[in-house]
C-alpha positions as CSV (number, residue, x, y, z in Angstrom):
1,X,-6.1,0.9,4.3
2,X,-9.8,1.1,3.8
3,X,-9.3,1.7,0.1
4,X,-6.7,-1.7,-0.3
5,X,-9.5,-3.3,2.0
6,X,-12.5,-2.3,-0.1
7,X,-10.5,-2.9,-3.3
8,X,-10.1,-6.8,-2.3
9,X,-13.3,-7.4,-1.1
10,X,-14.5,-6.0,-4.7
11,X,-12.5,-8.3,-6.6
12,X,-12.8,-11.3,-4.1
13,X,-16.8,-11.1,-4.5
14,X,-16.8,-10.6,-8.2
15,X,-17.1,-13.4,-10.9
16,X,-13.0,-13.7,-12.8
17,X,-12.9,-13.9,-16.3
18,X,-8.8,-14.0,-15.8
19,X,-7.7,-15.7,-12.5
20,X,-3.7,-14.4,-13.2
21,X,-4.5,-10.5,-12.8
22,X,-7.4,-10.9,-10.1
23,X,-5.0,-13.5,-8.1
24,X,-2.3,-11.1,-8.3
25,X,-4.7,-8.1,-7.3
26,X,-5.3,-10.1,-3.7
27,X,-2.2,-10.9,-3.3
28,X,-1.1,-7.4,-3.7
29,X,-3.5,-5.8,-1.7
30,X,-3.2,-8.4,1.4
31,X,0.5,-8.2,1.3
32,X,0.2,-4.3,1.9
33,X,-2.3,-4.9,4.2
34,X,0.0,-6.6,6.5
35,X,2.6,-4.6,6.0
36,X,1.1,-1.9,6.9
37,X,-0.4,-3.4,10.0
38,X,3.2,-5.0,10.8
39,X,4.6,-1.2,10.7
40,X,1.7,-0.2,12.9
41,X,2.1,-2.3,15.5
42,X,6.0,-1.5,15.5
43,X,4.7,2.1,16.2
44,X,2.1,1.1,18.8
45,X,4.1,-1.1,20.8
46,X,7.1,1.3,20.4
47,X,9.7,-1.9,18.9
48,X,11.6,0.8,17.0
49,X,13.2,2.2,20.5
50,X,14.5,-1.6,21.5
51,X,15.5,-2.4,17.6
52,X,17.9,0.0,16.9
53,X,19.9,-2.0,14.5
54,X,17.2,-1.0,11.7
55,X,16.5,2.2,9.9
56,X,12.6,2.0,10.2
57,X,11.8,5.8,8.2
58,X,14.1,3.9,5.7
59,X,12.5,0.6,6.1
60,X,8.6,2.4,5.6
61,X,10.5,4.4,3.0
62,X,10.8,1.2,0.9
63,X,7.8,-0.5,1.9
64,X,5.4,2.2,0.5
65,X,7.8,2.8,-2.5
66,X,7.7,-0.8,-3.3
67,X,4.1,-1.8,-2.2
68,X,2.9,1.8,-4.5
69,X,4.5,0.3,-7.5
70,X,3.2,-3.0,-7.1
71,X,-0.3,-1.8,-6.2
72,X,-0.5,0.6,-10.0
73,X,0.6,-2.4,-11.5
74,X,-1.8,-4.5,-10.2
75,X,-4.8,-1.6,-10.6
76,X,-3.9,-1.4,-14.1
77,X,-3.9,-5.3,-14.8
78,X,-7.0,-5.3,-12.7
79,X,-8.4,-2.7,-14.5
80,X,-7.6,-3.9,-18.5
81,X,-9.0,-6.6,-17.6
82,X,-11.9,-5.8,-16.0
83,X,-14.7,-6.8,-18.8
84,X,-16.6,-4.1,-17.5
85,X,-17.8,-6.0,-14.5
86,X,-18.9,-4.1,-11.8
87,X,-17.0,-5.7,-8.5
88,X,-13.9,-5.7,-10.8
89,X,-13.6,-2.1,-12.0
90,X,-14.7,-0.9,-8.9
91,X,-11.4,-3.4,-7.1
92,X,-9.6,-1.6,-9.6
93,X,-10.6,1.8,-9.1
94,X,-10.0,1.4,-5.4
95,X,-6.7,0.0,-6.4
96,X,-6.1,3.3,-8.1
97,X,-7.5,5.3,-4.7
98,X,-4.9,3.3,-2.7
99,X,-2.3,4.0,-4.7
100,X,-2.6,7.8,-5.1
101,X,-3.1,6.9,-1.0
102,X,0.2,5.4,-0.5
103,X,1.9,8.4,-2.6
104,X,0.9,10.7,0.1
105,X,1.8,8.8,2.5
106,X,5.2,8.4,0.8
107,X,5.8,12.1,0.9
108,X,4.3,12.3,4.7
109,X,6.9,9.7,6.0
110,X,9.2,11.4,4.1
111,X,8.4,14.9,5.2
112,X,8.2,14.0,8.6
113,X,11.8,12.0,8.5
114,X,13.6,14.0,6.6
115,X,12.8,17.1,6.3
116,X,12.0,17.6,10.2
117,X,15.5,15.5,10.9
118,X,17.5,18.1,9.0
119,X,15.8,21.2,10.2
120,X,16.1,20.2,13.9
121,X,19.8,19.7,13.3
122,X,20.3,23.5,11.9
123,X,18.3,25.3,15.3
C-alpha cells in the first residue's frame, strides 16, 4: 500500500509530458488503493461472517489478480514514458515495487485459502 501510495504521490507532484499514461497511473493506483482498503475493512469489521452469499478468498483472489495486471501495465506505460524525469520514473519504479507486492500477496491469499482449506479437510 505504501509503495501504490508513494508511486501516486510521485507521479501526482511531477511535471506530465503525456497526461494519458500519468492519468491512467492515478487512476490505477487509487482504484487499488480502495480496494484494498474496502477488503480491509471487510476483515476488520468481520462483514465476511454476515455475507455469506460471496466467496471473499475468491473475491481478493480476483481483485489482486486483476489490480496486479493493471498496475504492470500502468508501471510500464508510466515508465516508457517517463522522459527521464525524476518524480515519474521513480512513480513508476514504485509502480513496479507494488506490483511484485501484490504478487506476493497473491500467492499469500492463496496459500492461506487454499492450501490451508485442503489440508484441514485431510486431518
Amino acid at each position: 500500500q505504501i509503495s501504490l501510495l508513494v508511486g501516486f504521490i510521485s507521479v501526482n507532484t511531477s511535471p506530465w509530458t503525456d497526461y494519458s499514461a500519468y492519468s491512467y497511473f492515478q487512476i490505477v493506483t487509487m482504484c487499488d488503493l480502495v480496494m484494498i482498503l474496502f477488503f480491509y475493512i471487510i476483515h476488520i469489521f468481520r462483514i465476511y461472517k454476515k455475507l455469506t452469499c460471496v466467496s471473499w478468498p475468491l473475491a481478493e483472489f480476483l481483485h489482486y489478480l486483476i489490480g496486479t495486471i493493471l498496475l504492470l501495465i500502468a508501471s510500464i506505460v508510466a515508465a516508457s514514458r517517463s522522459y527521464n524525469l525524476n518524480g515519474l520514473v521513480a512513480g513508476a519504479t514504485f509502480g513496479f515495487l507494488a506490483t511484485i507486492l501484490c504478487v506476493l500477496s497473491i500467492w499469500s491469499s492463496y496459500k492461506v485459502s487454499c492450501i490451508t482449506q485442503s489440508t484441514s479437510k485431510y486431518h
